[in-house]
C-alpha positions as CSV (number, residue, x, y, z in Angstrom):
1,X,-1.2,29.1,-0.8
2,X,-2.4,25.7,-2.2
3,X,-3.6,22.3,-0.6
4,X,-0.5,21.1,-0.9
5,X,1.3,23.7,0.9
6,X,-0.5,23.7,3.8
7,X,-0.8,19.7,5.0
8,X,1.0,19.3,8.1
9,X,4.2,17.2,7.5
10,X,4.8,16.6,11.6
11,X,4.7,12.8,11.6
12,X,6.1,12.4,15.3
13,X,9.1,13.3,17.0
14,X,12.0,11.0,15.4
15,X,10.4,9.8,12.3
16,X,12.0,10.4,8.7
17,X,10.1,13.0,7.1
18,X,10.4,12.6,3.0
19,X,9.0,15.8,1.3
20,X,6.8,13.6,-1.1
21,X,4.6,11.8,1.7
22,X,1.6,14.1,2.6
23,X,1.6,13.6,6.3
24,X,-2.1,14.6,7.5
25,X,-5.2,14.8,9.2
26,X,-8.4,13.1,8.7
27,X,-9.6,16.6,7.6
28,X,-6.8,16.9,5.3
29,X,-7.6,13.5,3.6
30,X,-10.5,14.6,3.0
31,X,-9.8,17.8,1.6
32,X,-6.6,15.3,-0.6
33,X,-9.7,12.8,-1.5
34,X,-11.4,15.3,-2.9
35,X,-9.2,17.8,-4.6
36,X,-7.0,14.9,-6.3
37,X,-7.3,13.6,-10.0
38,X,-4.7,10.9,-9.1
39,X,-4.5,8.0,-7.2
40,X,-3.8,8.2,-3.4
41,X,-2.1,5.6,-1.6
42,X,-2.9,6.0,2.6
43,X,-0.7,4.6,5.2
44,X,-2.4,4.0,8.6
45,X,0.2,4.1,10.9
46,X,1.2,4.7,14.4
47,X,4.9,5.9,15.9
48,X,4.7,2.7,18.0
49,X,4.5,-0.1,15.4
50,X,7.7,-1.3,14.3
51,X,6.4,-2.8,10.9
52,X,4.8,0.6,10.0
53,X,8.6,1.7,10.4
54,X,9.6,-1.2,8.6
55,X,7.4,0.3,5.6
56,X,8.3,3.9,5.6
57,X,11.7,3.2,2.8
58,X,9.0,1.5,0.4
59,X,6.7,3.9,0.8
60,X,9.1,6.3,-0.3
61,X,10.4,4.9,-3.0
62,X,7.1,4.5,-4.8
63,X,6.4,8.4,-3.6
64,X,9.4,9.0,-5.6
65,X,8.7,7.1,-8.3
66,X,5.0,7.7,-8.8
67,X,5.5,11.3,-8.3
68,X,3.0,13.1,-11.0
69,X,1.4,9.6,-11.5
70,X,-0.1,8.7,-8.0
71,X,-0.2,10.9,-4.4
72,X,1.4,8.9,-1.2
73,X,-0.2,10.0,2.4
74,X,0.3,8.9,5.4
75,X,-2.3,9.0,8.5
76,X,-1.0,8.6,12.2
77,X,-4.1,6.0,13.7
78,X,-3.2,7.7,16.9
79,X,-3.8,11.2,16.8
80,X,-6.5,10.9,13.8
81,X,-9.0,7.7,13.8
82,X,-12.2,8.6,11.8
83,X,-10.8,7.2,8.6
84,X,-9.1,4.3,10.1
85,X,-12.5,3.7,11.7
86,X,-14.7,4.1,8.0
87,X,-12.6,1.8,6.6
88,X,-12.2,-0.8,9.5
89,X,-8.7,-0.9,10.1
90,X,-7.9,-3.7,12.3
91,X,-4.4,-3.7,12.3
92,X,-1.5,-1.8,10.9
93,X,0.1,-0.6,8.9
94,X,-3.1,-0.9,6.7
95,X,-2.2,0.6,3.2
96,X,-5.7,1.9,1.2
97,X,-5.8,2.8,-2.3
98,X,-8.1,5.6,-3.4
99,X,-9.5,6.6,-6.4
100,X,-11.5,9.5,-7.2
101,X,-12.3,9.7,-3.3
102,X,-13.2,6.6,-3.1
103,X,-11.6,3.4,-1.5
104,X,-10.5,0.9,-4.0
105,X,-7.6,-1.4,-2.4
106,X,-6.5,-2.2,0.9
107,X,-3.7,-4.3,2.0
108,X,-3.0,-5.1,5.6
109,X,0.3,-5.8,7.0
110,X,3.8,-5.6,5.9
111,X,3.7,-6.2,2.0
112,X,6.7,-5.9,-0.5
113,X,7.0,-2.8,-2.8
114,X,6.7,-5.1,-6.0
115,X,2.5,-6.1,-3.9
116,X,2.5,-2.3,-3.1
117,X,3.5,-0.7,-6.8
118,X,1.2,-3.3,-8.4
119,X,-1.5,-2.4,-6.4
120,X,-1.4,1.2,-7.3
121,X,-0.6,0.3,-11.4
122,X,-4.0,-1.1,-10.9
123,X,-5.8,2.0,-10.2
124,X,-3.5,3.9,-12.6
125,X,-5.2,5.8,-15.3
126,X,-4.6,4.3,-18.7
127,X,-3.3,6.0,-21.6
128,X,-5.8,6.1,-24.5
């Protein structure tokens, strides 16, 4: 069984589960951080915020879209705070960018998907 095959997908009771978000853990971001070559785009979010609702369509549209290219997470504030904490998320949704583990972008607030896919063609890798 792979990485991918065991993150939890349980994002709350209720919410719309698409099977190219990766739905985990602060462990399991870690262990994502570390294991991907791609960029990973992290949604702090909580089952209570209407905005991080609001999101949840663009965020899996650019799943879709960037699939192979770029990894889409999301991380309920909630039940899992340790990366919410290292970064300093004030509010959410906060979406962070990484690259090779390591935190590159982060937007906070309600942002359109033409902010959100330019953000992550940013941190793309180029072709040679």
């Amino acid at each position: 069984m792979g990485f991918f095959d065991k993150i939890t997908r349980d994002a709350g009771e209720g919410a719309v589960q698409s099977e190219l978000i990766h739905h985990v853990s602060d462990d399991e971001l870690d262990e994502l951080l570390e294991s991907s070559d791609m960029p990973v785009m992290v949604d702090f979010w909580a089952p209570w915020c209407a905005p991080c609702h609001m999101i949840t369509p663009v965020l899996e549209s650019i799943a879709r879209d960037y699939d192979g290219k770029a990894l889409v997470a999301k991380i309920n504030v909630d039940d899992h705070q340790g990366w919410a904490s290292r970064l300093g998320v004030r509010g959410i949704p906060t979406i962070a960018i990484f690259r090779g583990g390591k935190p590159v972008n982060q937007l906070v607030g309600v942002r359109s998907e033409s902010d959100l896919r330019s953000a992550l063609d940013d941190h793309l890798p180029t072709a040679h």
